[in-house]
N, C-alpha and C positions, 0 to 999 in steps of 0.2 A: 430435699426429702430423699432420703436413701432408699433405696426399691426392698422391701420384705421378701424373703428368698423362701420363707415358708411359711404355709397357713397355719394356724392352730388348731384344729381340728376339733369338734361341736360335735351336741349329740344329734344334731342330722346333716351334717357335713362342715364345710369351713366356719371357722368363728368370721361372724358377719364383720367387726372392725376390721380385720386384717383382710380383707377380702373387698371393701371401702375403701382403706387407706394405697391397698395395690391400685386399685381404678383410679383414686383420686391421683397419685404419683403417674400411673400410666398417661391421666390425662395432662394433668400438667407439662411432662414429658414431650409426649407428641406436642401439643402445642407451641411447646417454646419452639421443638424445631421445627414447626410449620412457619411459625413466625419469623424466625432466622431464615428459612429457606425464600420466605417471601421478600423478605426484605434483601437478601442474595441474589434473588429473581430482577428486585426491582433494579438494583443496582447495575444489574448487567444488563439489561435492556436499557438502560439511560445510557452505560457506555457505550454500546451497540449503535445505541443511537447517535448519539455524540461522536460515535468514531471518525465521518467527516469533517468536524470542530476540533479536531484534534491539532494541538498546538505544536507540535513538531512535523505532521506531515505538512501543513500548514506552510512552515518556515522551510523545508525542503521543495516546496512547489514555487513559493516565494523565490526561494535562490534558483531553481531551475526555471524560473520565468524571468528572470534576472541576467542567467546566463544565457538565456536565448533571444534576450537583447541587446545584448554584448554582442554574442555572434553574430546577434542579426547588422549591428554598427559597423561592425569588423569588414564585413562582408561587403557594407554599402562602400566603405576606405577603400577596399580590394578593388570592386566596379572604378571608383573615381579615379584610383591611381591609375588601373587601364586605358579605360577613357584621355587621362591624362598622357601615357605613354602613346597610347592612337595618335593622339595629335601631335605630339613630337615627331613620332616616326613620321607621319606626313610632310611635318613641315621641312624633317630634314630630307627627304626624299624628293622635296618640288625642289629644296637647293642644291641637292646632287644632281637632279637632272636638270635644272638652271645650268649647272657650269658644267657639265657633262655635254650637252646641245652643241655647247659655245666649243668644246674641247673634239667632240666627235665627227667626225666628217664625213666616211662611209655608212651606208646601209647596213653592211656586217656588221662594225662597232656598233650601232645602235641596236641593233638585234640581240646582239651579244650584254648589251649593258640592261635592256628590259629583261634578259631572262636571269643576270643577276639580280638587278631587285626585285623581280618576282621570289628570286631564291630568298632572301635575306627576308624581307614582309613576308614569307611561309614560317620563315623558324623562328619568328618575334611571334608569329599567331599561334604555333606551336607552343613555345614558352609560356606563354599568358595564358594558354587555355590549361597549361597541365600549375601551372601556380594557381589558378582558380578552382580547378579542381582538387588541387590536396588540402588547399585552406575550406572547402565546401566538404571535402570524405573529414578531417578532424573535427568540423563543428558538428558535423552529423552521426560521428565514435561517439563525442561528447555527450551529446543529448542522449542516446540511448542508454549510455552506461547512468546519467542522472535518472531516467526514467525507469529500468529494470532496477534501479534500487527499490525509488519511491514503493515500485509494484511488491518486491519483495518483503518491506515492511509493513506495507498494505495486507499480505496476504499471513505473515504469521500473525498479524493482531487479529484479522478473522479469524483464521485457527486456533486462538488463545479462548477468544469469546465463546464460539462453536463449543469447544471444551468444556467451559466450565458450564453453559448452558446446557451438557449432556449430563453433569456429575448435577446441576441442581434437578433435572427432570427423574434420575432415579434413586435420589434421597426424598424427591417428590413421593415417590412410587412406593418407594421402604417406608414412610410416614403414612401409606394409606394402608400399606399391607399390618402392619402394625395392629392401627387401630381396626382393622378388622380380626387382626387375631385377640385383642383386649375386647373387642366385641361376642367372640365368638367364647372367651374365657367365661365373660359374667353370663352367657348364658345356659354351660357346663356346669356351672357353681349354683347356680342359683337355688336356693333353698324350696325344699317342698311344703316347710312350715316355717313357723319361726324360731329362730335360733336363741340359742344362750347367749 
């Protein structure tokens, strides 16, 4: 129904059909978009809602709980292989000092040969600990760069939502202002008697 852009004028003010058919379009009008607004309303409250069902952050949390089982495997290798080198160095340290014993005869050389393998078991505990820590600072770069995404994504989908649930609250507000001014029309018009 097309909006009537002028009344036809009566002998006591607007010709009542034309003055009908404006309220009746007026009201149809507003209602449809009250109807569309509500139905806009609903939709975004179920996404709002659903935002945590959300099937791609979903599969991003999935891969980064995924890769922080990886790391976390990686990590337990890294332990076992030390462990493993611990025991080596031990065992080859009881058979340098086995044939060191047999080979050393002075106090001095023996002195001298405990503060080398003190030296050598320092720079193997050196080494291991600074390979454990660079394999521990990358799994833990990792992680956070997976996690400031997820967050990132997280936060413009609430900003998208926030949005449009601002653009539906003041087409809310234009559909009430509206029909109070189609309120306030039919009671300007309203005839003092009966019309032609």
């Amino acid at each position: 129904m097309s909006s009537p852009k002028n009344f036809r004028s009566a002998f006591n003010g607007f010709n009542r059909e034309d003055v009908v058919h404006y309220i009746e379009y007026l009201n149809s009008k507003l209602t449809s978009e009250i109807s569309q607004l509500q139905s806009d309303a609903e939709f975004l409250r179920d996404k709002l809602k659903n935002a945590s069902d959300n099937t791609e952050l979903q599969e991003q949390l999935a891969a980064a709980e995924a890769a922080r089982d990886e790391l976390s495997s990686q990590l337990e290798a890294v332990q076992l292989r030390n462990r493993e080198l611990e025991q080596r160095c031990a065992d080859l340290e009881a058979q340098l000092q086995s044939a060191r014993q047999k080979t050393v005869s002075s106090p001095m050389e023996q002195e001298l040969e405990a503060y080398r393998r003190a030296e050598r078991m320092e720079r193997v505990a050196r080494e291991r600990a600074e390979q454990v820590y660079q394999q521990a600072n990358g799994a833990l770069a990792d992680a956070t760069v997976r996690v400031d995404e997820a967050s990132a994504q997280i936060s413009q989908m609430t900003d998208k939502v926030s949005a449009q649930l601002e653009q539906l609250q003041s087409a809310v507000a234009g559909s009430k202002k509206a029909l109070a001014d189609a309120a306030a029309t039919l009671y300007t018009i309203r005839p003092g008697s009966t019309q032609d």
